[in-house]
C-alpha positions as CSV (number, residue, x, y, z in Angstrom):
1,X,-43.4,-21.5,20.4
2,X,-46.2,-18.9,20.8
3,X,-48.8,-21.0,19.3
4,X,-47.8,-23.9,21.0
5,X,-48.6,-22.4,24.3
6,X,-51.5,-23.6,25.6
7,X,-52.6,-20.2,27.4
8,X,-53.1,-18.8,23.7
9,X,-54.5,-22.1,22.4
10,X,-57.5,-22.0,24.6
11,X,-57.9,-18.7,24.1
12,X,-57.9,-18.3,20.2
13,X,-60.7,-21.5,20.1
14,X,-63.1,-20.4,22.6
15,X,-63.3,-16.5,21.3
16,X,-62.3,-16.9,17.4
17,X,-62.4,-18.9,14.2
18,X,-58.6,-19.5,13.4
19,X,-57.3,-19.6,9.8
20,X,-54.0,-20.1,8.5
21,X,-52.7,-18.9,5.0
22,X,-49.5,-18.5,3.3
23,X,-49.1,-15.4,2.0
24,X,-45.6,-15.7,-0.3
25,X,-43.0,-18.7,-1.6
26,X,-41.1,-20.4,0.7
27,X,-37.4,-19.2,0.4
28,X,-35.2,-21.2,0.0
29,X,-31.5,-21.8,0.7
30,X,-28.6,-23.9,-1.0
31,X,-25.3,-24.8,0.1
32,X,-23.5,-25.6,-2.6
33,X,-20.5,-28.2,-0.6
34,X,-18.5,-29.3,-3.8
35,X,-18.2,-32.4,-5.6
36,X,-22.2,-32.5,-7.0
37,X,-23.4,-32.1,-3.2
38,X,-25.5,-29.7,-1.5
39,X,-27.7,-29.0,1.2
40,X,-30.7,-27.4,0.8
41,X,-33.2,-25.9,3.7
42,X,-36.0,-23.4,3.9
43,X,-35.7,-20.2,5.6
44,X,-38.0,-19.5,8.5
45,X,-40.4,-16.6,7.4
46,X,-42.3,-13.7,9.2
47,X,-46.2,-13.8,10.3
48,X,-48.7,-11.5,11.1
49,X,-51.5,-12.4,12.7
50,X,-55.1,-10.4,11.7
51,X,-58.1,-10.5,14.1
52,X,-61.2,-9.6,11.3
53,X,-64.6,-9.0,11.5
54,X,-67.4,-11.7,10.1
55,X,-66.7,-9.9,6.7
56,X,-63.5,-10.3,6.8
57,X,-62.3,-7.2,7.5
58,X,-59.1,-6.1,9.4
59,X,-60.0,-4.7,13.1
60,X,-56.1,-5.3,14.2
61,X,-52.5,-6.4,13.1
62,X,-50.3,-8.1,15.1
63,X,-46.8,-8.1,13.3
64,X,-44.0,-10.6,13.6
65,X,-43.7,-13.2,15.6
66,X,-44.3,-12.1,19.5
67,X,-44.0,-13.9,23.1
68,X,-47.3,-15.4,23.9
69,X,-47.5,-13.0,27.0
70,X,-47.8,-10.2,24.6
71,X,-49.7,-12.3,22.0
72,X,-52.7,-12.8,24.6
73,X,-52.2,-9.7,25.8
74,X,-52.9,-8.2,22.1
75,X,-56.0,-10.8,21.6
76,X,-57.4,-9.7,25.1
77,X,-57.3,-5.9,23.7
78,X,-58.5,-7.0,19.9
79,X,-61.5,-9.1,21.6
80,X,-62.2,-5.8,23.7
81,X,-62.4,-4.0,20.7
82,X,-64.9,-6.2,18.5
83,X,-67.1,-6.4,21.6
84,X,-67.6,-2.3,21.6
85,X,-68.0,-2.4,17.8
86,X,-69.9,-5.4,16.9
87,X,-73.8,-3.8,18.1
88,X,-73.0,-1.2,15.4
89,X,-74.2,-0.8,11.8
90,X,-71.2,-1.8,9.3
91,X,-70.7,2.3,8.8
92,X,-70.6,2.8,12.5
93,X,-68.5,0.0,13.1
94,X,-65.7,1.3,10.7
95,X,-66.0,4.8,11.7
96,X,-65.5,3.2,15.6
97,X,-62.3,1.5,14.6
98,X,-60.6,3.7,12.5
99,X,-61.1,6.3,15.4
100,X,-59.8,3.3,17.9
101,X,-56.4,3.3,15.4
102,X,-56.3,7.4,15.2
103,X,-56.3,7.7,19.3
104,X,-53.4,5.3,19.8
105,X,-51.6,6.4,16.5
106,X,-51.8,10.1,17.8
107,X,-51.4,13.4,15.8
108,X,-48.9,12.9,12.7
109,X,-45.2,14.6,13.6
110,X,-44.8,18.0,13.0
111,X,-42.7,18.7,10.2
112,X,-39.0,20.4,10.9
113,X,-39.6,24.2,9.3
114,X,-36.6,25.4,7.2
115,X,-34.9,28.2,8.2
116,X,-35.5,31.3,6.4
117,X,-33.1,31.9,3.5
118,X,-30.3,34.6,4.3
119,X,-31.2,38.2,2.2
120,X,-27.8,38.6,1.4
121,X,-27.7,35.0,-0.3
122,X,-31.0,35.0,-2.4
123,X,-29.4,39.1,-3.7
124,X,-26.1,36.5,-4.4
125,X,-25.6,37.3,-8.5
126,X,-28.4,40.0,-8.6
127,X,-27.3,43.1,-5.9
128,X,-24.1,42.3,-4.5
129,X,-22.8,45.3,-5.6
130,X,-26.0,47.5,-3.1
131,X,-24.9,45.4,-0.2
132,X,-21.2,45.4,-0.1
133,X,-19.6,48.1,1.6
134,X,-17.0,49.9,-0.2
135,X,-13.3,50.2,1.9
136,X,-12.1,52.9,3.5
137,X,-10.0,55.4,1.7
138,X,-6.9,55.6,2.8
139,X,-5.5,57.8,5.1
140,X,-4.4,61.1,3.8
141,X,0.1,61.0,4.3
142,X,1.0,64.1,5.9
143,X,4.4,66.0,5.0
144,X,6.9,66.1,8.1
145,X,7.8,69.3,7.1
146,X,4.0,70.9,6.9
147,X,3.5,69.6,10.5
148,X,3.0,72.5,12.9
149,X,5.9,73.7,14.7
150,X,5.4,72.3,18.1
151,X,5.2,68.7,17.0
152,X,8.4,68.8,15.0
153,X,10.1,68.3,18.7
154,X,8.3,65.5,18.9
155,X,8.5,63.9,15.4
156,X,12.7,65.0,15.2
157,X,13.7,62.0,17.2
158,X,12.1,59.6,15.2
159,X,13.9,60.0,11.9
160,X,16.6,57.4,13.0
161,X,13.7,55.0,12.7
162,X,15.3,54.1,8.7
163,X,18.8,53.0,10.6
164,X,17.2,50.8,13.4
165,X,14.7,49.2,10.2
166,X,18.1,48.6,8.1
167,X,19.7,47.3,11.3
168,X,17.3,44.5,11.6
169,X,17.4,44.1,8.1
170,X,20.9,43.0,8.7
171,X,20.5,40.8,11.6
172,X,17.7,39.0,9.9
173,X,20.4,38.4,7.2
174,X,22.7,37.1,9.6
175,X,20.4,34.5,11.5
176,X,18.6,33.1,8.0
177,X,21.2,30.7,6.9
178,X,22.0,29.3,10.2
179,X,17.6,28.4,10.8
180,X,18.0,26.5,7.0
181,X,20.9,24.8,8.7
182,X,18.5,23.3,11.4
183,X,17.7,19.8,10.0
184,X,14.2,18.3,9.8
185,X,14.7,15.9,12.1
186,X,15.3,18.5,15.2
187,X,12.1,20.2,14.5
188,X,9.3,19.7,16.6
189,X,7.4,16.4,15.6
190,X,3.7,17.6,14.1
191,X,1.1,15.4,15.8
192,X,-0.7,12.5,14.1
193,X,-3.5,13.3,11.9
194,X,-6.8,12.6,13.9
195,X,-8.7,9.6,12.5
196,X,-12.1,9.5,11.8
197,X,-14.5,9.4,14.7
198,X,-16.7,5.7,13.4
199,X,-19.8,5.1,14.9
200,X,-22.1,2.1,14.7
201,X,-25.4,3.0,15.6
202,X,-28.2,0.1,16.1
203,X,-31.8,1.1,15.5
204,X,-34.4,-1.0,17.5
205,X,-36.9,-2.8,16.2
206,X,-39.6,-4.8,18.3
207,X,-43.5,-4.5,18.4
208,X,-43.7,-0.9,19.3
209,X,-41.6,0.0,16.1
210,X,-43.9,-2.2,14.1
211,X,-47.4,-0.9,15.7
212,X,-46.2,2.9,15.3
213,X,-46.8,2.3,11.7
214,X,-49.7,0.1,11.9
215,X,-52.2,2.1,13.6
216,X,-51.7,5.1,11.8
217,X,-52.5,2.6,8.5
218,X,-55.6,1.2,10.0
219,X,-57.0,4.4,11.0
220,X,-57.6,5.3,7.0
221,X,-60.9,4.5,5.2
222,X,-61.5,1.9,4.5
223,X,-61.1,-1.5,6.0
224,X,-59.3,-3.6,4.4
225,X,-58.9,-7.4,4.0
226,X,-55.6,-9.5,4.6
227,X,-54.6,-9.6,1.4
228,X,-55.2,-5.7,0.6
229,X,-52.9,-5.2,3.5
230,X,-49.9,-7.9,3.2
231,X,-48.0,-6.2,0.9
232,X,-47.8,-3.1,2.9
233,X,-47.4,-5.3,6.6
234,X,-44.7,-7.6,4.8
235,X,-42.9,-5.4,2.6
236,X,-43.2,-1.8,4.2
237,X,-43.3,-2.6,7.8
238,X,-41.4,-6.2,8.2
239,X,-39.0,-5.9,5.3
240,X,-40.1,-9.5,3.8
241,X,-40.5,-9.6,0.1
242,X,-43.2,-11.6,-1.1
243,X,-42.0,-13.1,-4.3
244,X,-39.7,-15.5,-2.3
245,X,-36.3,-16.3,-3.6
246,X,-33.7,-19.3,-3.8
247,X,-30.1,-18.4,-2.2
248,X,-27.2,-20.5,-3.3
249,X,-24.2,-20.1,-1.0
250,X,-20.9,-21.7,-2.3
251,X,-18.8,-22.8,0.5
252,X,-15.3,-24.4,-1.2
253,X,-14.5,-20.3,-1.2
254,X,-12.5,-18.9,1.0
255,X,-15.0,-16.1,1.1
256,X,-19.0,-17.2,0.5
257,X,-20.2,-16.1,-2.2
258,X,-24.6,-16.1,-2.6
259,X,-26.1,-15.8,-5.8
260,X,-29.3,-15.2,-5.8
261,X,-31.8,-17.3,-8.4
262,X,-35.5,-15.8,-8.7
């Protein structure tokens, strides 16, 4: 356990005053086994651990439970920090760690811009009728006989074109019944529907997650105390509600069900 190890022991009680609070309800959980019995346990909860000024102030947050390497590591920085701010009036001071928050939080994300709405959609309703372009009129027929004389020789032949049109009008005829005589079952076999391309994507958590949100809340005016900042460290940035809850899991199911008692 982290503060079990005696690296971090020695160095929370030479360079701090440690203090210990609960912050929410234990949670609780029941396992309902049948016949009157049931085992009950507590569920292990979350911590964050502050490093404050004299005041009581919040300098740092160090969310969830961590390694001791990187819980020393974190105290080593924190210590750092109150050592640069502690010759410094109580204004200074803020001002100094805010700005220590701000540096590490960097500029906020730039926001994605829009794309600029198409013309022809905001006229949709209003102005269709200026943007749409009108057909073509068709193309003027020209009388065989009005042609001029030279291209008669050239038109002349193509006037058997109505025998060879009802000549394949015939065929067509012909070959019709027999392809409605071709059964189902000969046809080429239509390919499977594709399925639905499922992905599971994981997010990962861990301390960099955690501290991408904690700076950026430690760099506003002005400090705050523990409790003005659990609800936002538990809830917002840990996902543990405060009010606790009991959790009663019946097992004689074949599937468990938990009802959930506040």
């Amino acid at each position: 356990m982290t503060f079990s190890d005696q690296k971090v022991i020695d160095f929370v009680n030479a360079n701090f005053v440690a203090v210990w609070e609960s912050v929410a309800p234990v949670s609780i959980a029941v396992f309902d086994l049948g016949n009157g019995k049931q085992v009950r346990g507590a569920y292990n909860g979350n911590i964050a651990l502050y490093l404050c000024d004299p005041n009581g102030r919040v300098l740092d947050i160090l969310p969830a439970l961590q390694t001791p390497r990187i819980t020393l590591d974190r105290l080593v920085q924190d210590l750092a920090l109150w050592k640069r701010a502690q010759p410094l009036d109580e204004a200074a001071r803020e001002r100094a760690v805010r700005t220590h928050h701000a540096e590490i939080a960097g500029p906020p994300a730039p926001q994605p811009i829009a794309p600029a709405p198409d013309p022809l959609t905001r006229m949709k309703g209003k102005s269709a009728d200026v943007v749409v372009a009108a057909p073509p009129p068709p193309a003027a027929s020209v009388a065989l006989d009005r042609l001029p004389r030279k291209s008669k020789a050239v038109v002349e032949p193509n006037r058997d074109l109505a025998a060879l049109l009802r000549a394949e009008e015939k065929s067509k005829a012909t070959v019709e019944p027999i392809r409605k005589m071709v059964k189902k079952s000969d046809a080429a076999p239509e390919p499977p529907p594709r399925e639905i391309d499922r992905t599971l994507v994981v997010v990962a958590g861990g301390l960099k997650r955690y501290m991408e949100r904690i700076h950026p809340f430690l760099a506003q005016a002005p400090l705050r105390t523990p409790d003005a900042c659990k609800q936002y460290v538990f809830e917002e940035v840990l996902g543990e509600k405060l009010e606790g809850r009991s959790d009663i899991f019946v097992t004689d199911d074949p599937v468990s069900i938990m009802v959930h008692d506040k």
